[in-house]
SELUMFI-150740 format. One line per 4 residues: for each residue y, z, x of C-alpha. Coordinates in steps of 0.05 Angstrom, whole numbers, plus 5000, padded with zeros to 4 digits. Each point is the difference from the previous one (the first is absolute). Layout:
Y Z X ~ ... .
//
This chain:
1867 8686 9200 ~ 4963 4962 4955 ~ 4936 5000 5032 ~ 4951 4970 4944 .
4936 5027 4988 ~ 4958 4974 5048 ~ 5050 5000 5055 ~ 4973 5068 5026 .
5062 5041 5036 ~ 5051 4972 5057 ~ 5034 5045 5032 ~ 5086 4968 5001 .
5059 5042 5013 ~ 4973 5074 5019 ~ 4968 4993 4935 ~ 4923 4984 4977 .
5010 4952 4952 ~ 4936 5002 4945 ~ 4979 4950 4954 ~ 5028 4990 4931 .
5022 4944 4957 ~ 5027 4989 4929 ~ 4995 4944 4952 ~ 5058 4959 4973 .
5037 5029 4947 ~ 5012 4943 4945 ~ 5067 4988 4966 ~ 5063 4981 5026 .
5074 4970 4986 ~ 4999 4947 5043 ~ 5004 4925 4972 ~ 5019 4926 5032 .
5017 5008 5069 ~ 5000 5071 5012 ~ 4929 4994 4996 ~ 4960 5024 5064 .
4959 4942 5027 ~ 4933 5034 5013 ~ 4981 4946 5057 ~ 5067 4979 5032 .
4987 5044 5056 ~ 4973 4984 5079 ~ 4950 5041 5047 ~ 5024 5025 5055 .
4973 5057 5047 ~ 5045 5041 5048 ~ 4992 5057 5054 ~ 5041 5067 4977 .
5016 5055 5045 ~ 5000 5061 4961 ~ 5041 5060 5004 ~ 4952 5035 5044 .
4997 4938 5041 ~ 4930 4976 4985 ~ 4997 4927 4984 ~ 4970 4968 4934 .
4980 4929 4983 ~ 5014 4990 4932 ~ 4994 4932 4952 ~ 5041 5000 4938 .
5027 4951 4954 ~ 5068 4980 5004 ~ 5043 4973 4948 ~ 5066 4975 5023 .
5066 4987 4968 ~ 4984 5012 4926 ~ 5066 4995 4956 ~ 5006 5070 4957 .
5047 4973 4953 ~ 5006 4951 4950 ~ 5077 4982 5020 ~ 5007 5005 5073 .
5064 5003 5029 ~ 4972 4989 5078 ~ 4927 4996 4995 ~ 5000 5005 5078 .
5026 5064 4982 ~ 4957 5017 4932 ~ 4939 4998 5018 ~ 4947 5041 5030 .
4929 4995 5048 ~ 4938 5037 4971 ~ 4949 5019 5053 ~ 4925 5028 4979 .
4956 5028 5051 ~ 4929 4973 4990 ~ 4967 5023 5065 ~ 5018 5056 5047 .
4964 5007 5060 ~ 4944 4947 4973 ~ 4991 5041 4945 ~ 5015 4975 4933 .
5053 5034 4958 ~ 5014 4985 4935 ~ 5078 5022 4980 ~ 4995 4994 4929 .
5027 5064 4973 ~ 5036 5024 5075 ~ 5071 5025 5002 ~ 5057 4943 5004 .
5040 5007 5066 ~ 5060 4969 4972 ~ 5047 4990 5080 ~ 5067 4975 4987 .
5023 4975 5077 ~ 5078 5015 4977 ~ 5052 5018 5045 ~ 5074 5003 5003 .
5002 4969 4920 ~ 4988 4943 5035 ~ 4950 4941 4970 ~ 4926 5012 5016 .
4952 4938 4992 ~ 4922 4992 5010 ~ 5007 4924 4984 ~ 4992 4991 5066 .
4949 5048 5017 ~ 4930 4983 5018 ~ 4964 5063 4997 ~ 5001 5073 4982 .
5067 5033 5026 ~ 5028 4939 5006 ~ 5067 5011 4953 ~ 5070 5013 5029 .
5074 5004 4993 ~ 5023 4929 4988 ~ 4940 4954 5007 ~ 5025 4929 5001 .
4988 4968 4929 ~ 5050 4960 4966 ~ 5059 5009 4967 ~ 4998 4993 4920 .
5011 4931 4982 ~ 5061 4975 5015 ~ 5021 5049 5037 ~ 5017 5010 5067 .
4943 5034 5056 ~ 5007 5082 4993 ~ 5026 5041 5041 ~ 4952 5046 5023 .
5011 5032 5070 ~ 4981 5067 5014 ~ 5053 5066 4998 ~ 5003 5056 5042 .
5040 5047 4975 ~ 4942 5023 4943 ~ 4954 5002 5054 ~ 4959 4952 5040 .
4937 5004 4963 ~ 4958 4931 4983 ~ 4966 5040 4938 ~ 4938 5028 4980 .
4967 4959 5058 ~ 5029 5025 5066 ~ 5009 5074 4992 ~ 4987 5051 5055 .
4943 5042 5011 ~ 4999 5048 5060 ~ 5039 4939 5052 ~ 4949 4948 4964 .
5014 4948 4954 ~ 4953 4999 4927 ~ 5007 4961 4947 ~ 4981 5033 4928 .
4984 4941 4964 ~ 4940 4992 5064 ~ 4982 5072 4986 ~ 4994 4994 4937 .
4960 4941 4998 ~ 4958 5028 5058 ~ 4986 5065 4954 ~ 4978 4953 4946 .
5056 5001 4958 ~ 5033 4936 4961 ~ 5063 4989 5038 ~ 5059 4964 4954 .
5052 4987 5045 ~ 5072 4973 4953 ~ 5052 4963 5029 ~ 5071 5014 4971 .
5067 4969 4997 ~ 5057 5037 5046 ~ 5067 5002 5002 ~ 5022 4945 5046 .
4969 4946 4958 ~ 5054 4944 4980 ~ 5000 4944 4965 ~ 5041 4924 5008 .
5058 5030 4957 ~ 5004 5056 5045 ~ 4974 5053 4950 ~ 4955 5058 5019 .
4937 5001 4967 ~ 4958 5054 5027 ~ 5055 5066 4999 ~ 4981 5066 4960 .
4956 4997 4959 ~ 4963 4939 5011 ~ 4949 5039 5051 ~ 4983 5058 4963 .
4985 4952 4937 ~ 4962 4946 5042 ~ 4958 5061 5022 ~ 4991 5015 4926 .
4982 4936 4979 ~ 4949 4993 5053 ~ 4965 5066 4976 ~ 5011 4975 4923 .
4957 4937 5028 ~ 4936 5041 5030 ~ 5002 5042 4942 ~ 5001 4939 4956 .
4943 4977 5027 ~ 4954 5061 4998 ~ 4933 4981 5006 ~ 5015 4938 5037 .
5039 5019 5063 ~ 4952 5041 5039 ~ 5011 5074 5011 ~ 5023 5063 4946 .
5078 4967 4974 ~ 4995 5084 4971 ~ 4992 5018 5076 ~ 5067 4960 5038 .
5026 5049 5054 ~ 5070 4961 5026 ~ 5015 5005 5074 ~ 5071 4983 5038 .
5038 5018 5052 ~ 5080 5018 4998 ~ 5021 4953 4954 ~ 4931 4981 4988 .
4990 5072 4985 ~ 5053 5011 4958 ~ 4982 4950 4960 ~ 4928 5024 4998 .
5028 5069 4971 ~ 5040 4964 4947 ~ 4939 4959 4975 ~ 4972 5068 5000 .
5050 5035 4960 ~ 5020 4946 4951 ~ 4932 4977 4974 ~ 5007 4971 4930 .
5084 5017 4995 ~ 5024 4964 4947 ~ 5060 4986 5042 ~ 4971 4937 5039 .
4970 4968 4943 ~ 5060 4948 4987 ~ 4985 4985 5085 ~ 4929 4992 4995 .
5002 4952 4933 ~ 5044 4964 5032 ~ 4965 4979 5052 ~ 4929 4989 4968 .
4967 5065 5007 ~ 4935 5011 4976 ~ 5005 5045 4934 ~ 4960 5063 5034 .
5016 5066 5026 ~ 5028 5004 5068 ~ 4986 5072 5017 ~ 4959 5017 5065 .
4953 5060 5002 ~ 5032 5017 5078 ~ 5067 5002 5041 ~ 4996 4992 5082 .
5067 5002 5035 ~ 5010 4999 5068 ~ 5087 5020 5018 ~ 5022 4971 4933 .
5071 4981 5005 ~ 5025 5008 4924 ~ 5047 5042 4965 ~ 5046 4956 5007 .
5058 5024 4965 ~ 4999 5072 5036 ~ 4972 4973 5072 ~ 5073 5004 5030 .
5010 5078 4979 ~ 4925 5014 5031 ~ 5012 4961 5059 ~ 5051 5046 5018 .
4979 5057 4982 ~ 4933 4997 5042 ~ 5038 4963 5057 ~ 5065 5019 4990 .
5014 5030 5066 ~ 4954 4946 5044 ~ 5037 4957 5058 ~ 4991 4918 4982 .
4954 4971 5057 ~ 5081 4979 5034 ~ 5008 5075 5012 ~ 5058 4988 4948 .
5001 5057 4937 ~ 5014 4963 4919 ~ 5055 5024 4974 ~ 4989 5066 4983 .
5050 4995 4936 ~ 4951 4954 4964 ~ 4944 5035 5023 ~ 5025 5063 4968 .
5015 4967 4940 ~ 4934 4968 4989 ~ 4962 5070 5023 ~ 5045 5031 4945 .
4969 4946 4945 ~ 4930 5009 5025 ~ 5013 5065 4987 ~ 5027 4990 4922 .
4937 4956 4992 ~ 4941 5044 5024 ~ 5030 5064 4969 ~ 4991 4955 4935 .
4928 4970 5015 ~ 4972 5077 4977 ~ 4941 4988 5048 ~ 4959 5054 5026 .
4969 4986 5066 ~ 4928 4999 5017 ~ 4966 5067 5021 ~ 5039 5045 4951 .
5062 4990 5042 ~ 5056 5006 4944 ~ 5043 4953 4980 ~ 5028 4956 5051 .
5075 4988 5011 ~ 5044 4985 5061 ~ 4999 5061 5030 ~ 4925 5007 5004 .
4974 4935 5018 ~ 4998 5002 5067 ~ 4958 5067 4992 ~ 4965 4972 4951 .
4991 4937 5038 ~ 4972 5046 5071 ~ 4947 5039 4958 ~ 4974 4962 4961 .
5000 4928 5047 ~ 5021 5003 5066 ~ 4976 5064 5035 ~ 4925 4978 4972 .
5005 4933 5019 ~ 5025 5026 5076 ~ 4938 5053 4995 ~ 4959 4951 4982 .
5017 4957 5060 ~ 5001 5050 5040 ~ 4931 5031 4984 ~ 4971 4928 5009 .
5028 4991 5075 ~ 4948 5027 5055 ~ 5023 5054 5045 ~ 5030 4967 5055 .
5046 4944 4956 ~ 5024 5056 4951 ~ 5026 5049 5062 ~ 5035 4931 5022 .
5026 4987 4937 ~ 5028 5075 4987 ~ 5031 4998 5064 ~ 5035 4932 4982 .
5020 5033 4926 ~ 5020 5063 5017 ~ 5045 5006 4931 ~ 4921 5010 4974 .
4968 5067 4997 ~ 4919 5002 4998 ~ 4962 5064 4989 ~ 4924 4973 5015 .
5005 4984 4931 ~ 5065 4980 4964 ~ 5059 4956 5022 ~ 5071 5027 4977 .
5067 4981 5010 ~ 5072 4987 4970 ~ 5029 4943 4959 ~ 5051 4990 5050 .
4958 4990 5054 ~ 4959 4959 4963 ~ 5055 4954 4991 ~ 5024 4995 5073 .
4923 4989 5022 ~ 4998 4936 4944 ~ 5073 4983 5031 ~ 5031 4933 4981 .
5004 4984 4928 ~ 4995 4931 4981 ~ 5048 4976 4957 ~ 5084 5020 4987 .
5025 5031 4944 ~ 4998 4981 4948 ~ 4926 4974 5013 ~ 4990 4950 4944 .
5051 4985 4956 ~ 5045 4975 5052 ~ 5076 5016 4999 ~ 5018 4922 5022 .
4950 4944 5000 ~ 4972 4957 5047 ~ 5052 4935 5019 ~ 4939 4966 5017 .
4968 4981 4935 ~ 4931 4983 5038 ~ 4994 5067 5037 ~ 4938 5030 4953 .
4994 5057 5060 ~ 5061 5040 4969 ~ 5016 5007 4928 ~ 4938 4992 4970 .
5010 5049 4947 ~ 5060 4973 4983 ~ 4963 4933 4998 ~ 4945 5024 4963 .
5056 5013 4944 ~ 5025 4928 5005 ~ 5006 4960 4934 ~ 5006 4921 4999 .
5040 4975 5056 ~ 5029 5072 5020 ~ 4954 5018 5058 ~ 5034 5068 5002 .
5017 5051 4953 ~ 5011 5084 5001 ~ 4945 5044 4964 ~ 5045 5064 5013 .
5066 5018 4974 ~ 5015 5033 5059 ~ 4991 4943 5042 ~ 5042 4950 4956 .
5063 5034 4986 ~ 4999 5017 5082 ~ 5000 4919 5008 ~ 5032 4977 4913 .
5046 5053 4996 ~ 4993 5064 4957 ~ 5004 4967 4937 ~ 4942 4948 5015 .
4941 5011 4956 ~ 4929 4981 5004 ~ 4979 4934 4982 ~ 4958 5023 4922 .
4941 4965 5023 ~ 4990 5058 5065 ~ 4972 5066 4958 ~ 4950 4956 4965 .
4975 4973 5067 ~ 5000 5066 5034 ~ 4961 5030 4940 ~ 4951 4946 5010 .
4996 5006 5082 ~ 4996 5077 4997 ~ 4930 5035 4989 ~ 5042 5064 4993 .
5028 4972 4935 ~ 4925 5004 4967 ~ 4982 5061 5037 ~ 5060 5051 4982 .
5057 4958 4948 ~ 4951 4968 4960 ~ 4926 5027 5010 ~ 4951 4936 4991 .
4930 5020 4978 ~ 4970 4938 5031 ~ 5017 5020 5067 ~ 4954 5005 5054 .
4968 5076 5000 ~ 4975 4993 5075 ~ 5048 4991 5053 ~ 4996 4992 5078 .
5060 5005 5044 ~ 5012 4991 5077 ~ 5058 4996 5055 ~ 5012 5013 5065 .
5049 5074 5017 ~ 5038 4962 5042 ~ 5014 4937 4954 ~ 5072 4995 4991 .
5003 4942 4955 ~ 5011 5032 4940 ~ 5001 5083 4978 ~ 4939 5042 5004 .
5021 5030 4932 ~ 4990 4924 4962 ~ 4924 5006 5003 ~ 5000 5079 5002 .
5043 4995 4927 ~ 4948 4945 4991 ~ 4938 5050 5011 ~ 5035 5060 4964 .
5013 4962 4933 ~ 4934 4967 4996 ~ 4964 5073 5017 ~ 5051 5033 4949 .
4960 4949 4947 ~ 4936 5025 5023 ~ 4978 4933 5037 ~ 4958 5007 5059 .
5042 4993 5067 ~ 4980 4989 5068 ~ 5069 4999 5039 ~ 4999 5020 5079 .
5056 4975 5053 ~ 4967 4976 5074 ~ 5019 5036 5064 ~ 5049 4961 5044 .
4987 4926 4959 ~ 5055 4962 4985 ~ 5004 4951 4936 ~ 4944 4963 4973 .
4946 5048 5030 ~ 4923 5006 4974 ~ 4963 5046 5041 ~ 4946 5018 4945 .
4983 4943 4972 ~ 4918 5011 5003 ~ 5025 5066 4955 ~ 5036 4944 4954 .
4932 4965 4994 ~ 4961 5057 4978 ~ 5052 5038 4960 ~ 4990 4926 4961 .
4929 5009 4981 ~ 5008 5078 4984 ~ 5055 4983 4957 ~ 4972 4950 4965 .
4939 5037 4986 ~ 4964 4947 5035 ~ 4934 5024 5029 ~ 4999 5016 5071 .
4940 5036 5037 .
//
């Protein structure tokens, strides 16, 4: 979007794009060096394959690295590139009042940089960049176990790589991309600088910044729709369910954040991986009864356990599903779960295969029924045809930790709980009187944390009014890398509030899919009320 007023109409993303710009809107917070710098930025011009696979040359400006706070920790870390498409297709554009893409490239809680980048798309998990001062190199590598995502630039679409922060810019939008700290980040002394909640707060901060600097930094700061994937993605629903909660405040002073709102106007979240504190009981209860990739069954003791606290926890959540279901509980999720996700998402597959490769592919699922028109089928077959789950049980709050204390591709939750030198600790109750003993208690630190890592918390315990009231939210039906219910609960609570929700699961993908990304870039502009023809 953004197309100014004598940019006539280009045609980006399955949508006609017509023109329309905005002047800058005076007044802001921002003072000394949170100040945006106008004229620090660099031409560039790039070729960007769309979602429908047509190719675009578009010039933008590019500012790179810019600091978002006034007291960095790791300003490899805290900072963030700005990109502004000027011309699209050799026609001009002017962005001045387009919608913000705003693409964190988390994943795994892990770092994510664009010090390093030199272009749009260009952030990532880790990203080089020194240590803070004094300190030792960070530790950055990339984990598994949360998924093998690289962020908001390298998600799936249809077998084909995109990158949002390129289809965003390519659809004329201003693309903000933040880099983060993460929780493998140490210091000389040893001491873990970037566990919970440094990301979620460096993600504030960097919103706090553009809307600091409204009227300066190019693009609507009252139009920011967040992007991520798995972790990424959980964080993007927690910036857009906490906007404004007074309960980061003493996080964000602390580190020099601009005094401004940090509320975004939309949520996109690809296979968020949060709930933290009731992922174990999910886990189970949606995979449960699934075979580890060895062939080997998880002990079905704990599994039982955990399915029985999942149950406690949902039965207390009050949350009526979408479609006039009822109120959902553990004995009618997976029903739930059938209608109202995966027996569309197999039709819809199904109805998009020609002829030939749908007979083929019936014949090869025979657990599916097909009338000509509707694909049906159990929730136990549905779980043998997704087959191997992906992690043990418990999932993320580990019963023993790692002995090697630089393996980041298992215990990463538990690492993301880390405080000073302990690169470990137990979120769960359950988990640390398995491993402490049953008198062990949770460090009094942990339910603060949680509150401020869970979007649930804003959404159902504590409803925040500066939440997000537009929400978009993806995974694969056969991504085992965290429970189906997380981001259903997710949908239901935020649709309970009256928010707008867009939440559909993809046929046979696995974790970190995107097969609708063009839909992304348009539901952008119709959201924002920005004008497309």
């Amino acid at each position: 979007m953004g197309i100014g007023a004598t940019a006539g109409v280009a045609a980006v993303g399955g949508i006609a794009l017509s023109a329309q710009a905005e002047g800058k809107k005076g007044g802001s917070s921002a003072s000394g060096t949170l100040v945006f710098d106008e004229d620090a930025y660099t031409t560039l011009t790039t070729t960007v394959t769309d979602a429908a696979g047509d190719e675009h040359e578009v010039t933008y400006r590019f500012w790179k690295a810019i600091t978002y706070v006034a007291k960095p920790v790791d300003e490899a870390y805290q900072s963030l590139n700005i990109s502004v498409p000027v011309k699209i297709d050799g026609k001009t554009v002017d962005a001045t009042g387009a919608p913000i893409l705003f693409a964190n490239s988390v994943g795994g809680y892990m770092p994510s940089s664009v010090a390093e980048a030199t272009g749009v798309g260009g952030g990532g998990m880790g990203g080089g960049g020194a240590a803070p001062s004094g300190s030792a190199a960070p530790s950055a590598s990339a984990s598994s176990s949360t998924g093998t995502e690289s962020g908001s630039s390298a998600q799936l679409s249809g077998g084909k790589m995109v990158s949002l922060p390129q289809l965003g810019l390519a659809a004329g939008y201003v693309v903000v991309e933040p880099g983060a700290r993460g929780r493998t980040l140490k210091n000389s002394a040893g001491e873990y600088y970037g566990t919970a909640p440094a990301a979620i707060v460096d993600l504030k901060a960097a919103v706090r910044y553009l809307r600091a600097n409204k009227g300066r930094v190019p693009g609507n700061v009252d139009r920011i729709f967040s992007t991520g994937t798995s972790a990424g993605g959980a964080l993007s629903a927690l910036l857009g369910a906490s906007g404004d909660s007074p309960l980061y405040e003493e996080h964000l002073k602390e580190i020099g954040a601009a005094d401004a709102s940090d509320a975004i106007f939309a949520t996109g979240a690809w296979c968020p991986i949060t709930d933290l504190e009731h992922a174990d009981g999910a886990y189970e209860w949606n995979w449960g009864t699934n075979k580890l990739s060895t062939g080997e069954q998880v002990d079905q003791t704990v599994s039982k356990e955990l399915k029985s606290q999942f149950a406690e926890y949902q039965a207390g959540l009050k949350l009526r599903g979408l479609g006039n279901f009822g109120t959902l509980n553990a004995r009618n999720y997976d029903e739930y779960l059938l209608k109202t996700y995966m027996q569309p998402s197999a039709t819809k597959y199904l109805a998009a295969l020609s002829d030939a490769d749908r007979t083929t592919y019936l014949a090869k699922n025979t657990f599916l029924t097909w009338d000509g028109k509707n694909a049906t089928f159990t929730w136990a077959d549905y779980l043998t045809h997704v087959g191997a789950r992906k992690k043990d049980a418990p999932a993320f709050d580990l019963f023993a930790f790692p002995t090697d204390t630089s393996d980041t591709m298992s215990g990463d939750i538990n690492n993301l709980f880390g405080k000073g030198t302990e690169q470990y600790r137990h979120f769960t109750l359950y988990s640390l009187r398995e491993d402490k003993g049953s008198s062990a208690r949770l460090a009094s630190d942990i339910p603060e944390k949680l509150r401020l890592m869970n979007p649930m918390y804003h959404l159902v315990d504590k409803v925040n009014a500066g939440r997000t009231k537009h929400w978009w939210i993806r995974l694969g039906a056969a991504d085992s890398d965290t429970s189906h219910t997380v981001s259903a609960n997710l949908a239901a609570a935020a649709h309970q509030l009256g928010d707008e929700v867009s939440h559909l699961y993809y046929w046979d993908a696995g974790h970190g899919a995107n097969e609708d990304a063009g839909d992304f870039i348009a539901w952008i502009a119709r959201t924002a009320g920005y004008q497309a023809a």
